[in-house]
C-alpha positions as CSV (number, residue, x, y, z in Angstrom):
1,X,12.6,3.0,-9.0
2,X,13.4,-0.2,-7.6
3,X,11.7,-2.4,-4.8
4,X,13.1,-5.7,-3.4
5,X,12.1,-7.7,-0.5
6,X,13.8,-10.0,1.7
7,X,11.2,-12.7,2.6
8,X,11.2,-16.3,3.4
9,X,9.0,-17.1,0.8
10,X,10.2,-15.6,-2.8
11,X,7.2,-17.7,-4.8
12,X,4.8,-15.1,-3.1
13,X,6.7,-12.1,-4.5
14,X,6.9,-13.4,-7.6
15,X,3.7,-14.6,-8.3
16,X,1.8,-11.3,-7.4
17,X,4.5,-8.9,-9.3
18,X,4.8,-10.8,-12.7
19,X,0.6,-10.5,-13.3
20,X,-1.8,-7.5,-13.6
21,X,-1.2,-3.9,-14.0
22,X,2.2,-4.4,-11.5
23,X,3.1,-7.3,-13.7
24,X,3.2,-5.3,-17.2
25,X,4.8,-2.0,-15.6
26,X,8.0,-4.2,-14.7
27,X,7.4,-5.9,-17.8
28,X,7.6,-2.2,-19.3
29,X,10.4,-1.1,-17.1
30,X,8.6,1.0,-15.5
31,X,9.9,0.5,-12.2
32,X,12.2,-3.1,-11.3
33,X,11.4,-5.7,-8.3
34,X,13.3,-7.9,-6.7
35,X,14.1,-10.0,-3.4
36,X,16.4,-11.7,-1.4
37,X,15.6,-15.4,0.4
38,X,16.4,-15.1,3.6
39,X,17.6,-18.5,3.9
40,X,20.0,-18.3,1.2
41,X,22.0,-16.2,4.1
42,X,21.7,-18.6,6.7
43,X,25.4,-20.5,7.6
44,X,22.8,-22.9,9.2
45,X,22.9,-26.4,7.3
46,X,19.6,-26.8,8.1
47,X,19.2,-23.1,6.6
48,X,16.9,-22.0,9.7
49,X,16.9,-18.2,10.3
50,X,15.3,-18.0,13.6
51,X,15.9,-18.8,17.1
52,X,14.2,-18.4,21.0
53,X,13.7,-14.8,22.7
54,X,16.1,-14.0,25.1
55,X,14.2,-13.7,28.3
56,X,11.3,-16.1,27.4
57,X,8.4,-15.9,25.9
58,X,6.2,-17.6,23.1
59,X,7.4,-17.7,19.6
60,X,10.7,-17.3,17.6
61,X,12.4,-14.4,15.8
62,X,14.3,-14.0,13.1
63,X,18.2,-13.5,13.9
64,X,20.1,-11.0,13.3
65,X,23.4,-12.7,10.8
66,X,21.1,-14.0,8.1
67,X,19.1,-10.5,7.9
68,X,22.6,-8.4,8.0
69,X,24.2,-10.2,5.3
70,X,20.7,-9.8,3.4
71,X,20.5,-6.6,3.9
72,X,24.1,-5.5,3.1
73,X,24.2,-7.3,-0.2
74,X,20.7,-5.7,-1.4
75,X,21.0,-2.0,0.1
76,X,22.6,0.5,-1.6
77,X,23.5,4.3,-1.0
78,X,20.0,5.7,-1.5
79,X,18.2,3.2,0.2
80,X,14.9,3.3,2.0
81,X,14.6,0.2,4.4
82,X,11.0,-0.7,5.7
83,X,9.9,-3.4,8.3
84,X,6.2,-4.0,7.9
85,X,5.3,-4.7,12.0
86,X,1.9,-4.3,13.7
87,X,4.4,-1.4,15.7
88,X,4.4,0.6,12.9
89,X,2.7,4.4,12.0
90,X,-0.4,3.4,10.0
91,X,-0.3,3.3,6.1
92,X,-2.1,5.7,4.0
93,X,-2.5,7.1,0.6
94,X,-0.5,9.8,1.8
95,X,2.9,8.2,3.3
96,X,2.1,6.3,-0.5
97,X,2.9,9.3,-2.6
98,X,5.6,10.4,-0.3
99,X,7.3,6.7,-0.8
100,X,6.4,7.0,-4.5
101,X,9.3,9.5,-5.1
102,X,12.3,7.1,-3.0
103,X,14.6,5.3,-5.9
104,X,14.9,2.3,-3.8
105,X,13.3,0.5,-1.0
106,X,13.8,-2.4,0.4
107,X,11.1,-4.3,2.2
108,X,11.5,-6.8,5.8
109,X,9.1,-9.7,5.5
110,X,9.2,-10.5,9.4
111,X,7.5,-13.6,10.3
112,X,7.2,-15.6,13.7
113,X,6.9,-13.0,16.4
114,X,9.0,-10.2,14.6
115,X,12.7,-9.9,14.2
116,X,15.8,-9.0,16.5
117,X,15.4,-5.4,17.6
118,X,19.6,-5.1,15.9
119,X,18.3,-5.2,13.1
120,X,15.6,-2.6,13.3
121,X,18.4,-0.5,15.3
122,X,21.1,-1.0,12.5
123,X,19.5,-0.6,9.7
124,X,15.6,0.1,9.6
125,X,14.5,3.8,8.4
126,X,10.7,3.2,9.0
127,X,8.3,0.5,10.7
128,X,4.8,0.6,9.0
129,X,1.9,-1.2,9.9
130,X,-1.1,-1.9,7.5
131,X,-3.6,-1.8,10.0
132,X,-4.6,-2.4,13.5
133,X,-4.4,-6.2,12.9
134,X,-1.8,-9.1,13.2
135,X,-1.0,-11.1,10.0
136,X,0.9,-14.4,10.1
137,X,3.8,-12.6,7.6
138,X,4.8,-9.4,6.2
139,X,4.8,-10.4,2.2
140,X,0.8,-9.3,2.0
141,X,1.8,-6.2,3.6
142,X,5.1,-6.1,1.3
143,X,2.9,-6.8,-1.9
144,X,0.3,-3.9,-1.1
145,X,2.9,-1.2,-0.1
146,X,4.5,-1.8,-4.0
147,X,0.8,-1.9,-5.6
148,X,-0.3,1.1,-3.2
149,X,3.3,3.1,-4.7
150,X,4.1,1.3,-7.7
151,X,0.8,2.8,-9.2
152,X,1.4,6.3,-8.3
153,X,4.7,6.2,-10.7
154,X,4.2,7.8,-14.0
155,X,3.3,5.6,-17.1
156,X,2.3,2.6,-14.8
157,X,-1.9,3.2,-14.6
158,X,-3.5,4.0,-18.2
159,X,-4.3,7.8,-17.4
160,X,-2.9,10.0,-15.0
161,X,-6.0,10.9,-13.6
162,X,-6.8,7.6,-12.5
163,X,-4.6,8.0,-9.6
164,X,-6.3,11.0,-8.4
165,X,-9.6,11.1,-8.6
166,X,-10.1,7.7,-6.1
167,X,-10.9,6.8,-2.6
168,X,-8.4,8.5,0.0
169,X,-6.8,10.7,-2.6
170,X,-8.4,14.1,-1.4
171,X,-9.1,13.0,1.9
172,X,-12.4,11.9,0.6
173,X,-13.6,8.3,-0.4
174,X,-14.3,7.7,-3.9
175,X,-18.0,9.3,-4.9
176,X,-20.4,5.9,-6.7
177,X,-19.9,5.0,-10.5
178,X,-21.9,3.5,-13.2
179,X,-21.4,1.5,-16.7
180,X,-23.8,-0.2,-19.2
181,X,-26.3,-0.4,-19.5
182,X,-28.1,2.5,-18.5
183,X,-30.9,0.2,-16.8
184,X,-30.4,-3.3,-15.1
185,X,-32.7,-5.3,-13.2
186,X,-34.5,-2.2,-12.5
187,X,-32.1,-0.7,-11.5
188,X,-30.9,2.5,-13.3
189,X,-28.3,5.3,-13.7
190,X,-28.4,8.3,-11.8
191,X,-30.0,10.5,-14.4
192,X,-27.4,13.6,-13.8
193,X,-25.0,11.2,-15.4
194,X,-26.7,11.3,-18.3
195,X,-27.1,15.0,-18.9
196,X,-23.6,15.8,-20.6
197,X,-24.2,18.9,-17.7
198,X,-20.1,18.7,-16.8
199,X,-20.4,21.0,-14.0
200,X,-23.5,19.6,-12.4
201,X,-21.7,16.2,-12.7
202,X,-18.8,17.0,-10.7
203,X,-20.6,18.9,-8.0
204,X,-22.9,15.8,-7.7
205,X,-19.5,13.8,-7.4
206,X,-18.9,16.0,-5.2
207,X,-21.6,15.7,-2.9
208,X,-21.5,11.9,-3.3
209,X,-17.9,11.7,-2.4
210,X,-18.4,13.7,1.0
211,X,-21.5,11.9,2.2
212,X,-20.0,8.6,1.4
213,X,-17.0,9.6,3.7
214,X,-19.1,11.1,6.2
215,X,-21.1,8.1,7.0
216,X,-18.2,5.5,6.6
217,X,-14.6,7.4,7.8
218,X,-15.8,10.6,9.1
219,X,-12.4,11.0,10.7
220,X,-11.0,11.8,7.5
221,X,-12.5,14.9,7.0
222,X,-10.4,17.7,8.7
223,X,-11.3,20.9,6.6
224,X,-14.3,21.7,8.0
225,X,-14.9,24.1,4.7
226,X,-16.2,20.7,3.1
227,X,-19.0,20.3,5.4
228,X,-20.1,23.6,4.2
229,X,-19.9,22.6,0.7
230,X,-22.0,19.4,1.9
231,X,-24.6,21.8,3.0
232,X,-24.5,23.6,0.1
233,X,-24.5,20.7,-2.7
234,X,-27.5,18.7,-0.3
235,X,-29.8,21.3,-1.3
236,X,-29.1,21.4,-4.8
237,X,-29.2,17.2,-4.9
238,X,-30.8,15.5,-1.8
């Protein structure tokens, strides 16, 4: 798999993608990223990229001939093109693993106060938004849409279960978890933890998981079997 970005500021890309966990799965060819400067396709010889709204209005967006020729010379035949914009349908762990089996997509950084609509029209498959916020760019967004899908490839986290059992993957946030020492600052380990009891573990997971969503994103729960289960587990551990 392959992501690349067009962005006006490659230094961000690069600095995110060559550390951490993303920075050794490229390292391990796991999956390949790259980008394309937007100015580097501006016939500007002041290299500017932007220009005024037709019609008025506050702000500047990006033109349309430097992000065509971007495009075309990036994009291939099994491309995915995404423009991160506050217009978008809403991330989630979900849209992540369906991304996660594309072989190439290509990123939009927009910047100012978006891009020309020609380019959305032309070439755009999908608008996504990270949230219902406005940031001042769209490399942040860029970087966390290849770490939210770049993980869920094969080989790039340390065990395959990692990617499962965690927040969002089930439709449930992620149930509390402990290290060592068993006791610090008087504060201690659950003591079903300790017990080796497998089964009594992952029901009290379980139950943690659910309650955890239910208090802080109770509009993720749709099957309304797991509020039965809740019942169920909340007498066995409340």
């Amino acid at each position: 798999m392959r992501f690349d970005v067009v962005t006006l500021f490659p230094e961000l890309i690069d600095v995110y993608t060559t550390n951490g966990i993303i920075g050794r799965a490229v390292e391990n060819g796991l999956f390949e990223i790259g980008y394309a400067n937007l100015r580097d396709y501006s016939e500007d010889k002041h290299k500017k990229v932007d220009d005024y709204p037709y019609g008025g209005g506050p702000g500047m967006l990006i033109k349309p001939e430097p992000m065509f020729k971007a495009l075309d010379a990036i994009k291939k035949d099994n491309s995915y093109i995404i423009y991160l914009s506050p217009k978008g349908s809403l991330f989630n762990q979900n849209k992540a693993r369906e991304l996660s089996g594309k072989e190439h997509i290509v990123f939009i950084a927009g910047h100012y106060e978006g891009i020309d609509q020609r380019i959305i029209d032309k070439y755009v498959d999908e608008e996504i938004s990270m949230g219902d916020y406005v940031l001042t760019s769209g490399e942040l967004p860029a970087l966390m849409l290849i770490d939210a899908v770049g993980r869920l490839l094969p080989g790039v986290l340390g065990s395959d279960e990692s990617s499962v059992e965690e927040s969002h993957s089930g439709n449930l946030l992620e149930y509390p978890q402990y290290t060592r020492p068993e006791k610090y600052m008087d504060m201690e380990v659950p003591e079903i933890l300790l017990s080796g009891h497998h089964k009594n573990i992952e029901e009290w997971r379980l139950y943690k998981a659910i309650e955890i969503t239910l208090k802080r994103r109770p509009d993720m729960i749709r099957d309304s079997g797991i509020i039965e289960k809740y019942n169920k587990l909340s007498l066995k551990f409340k």
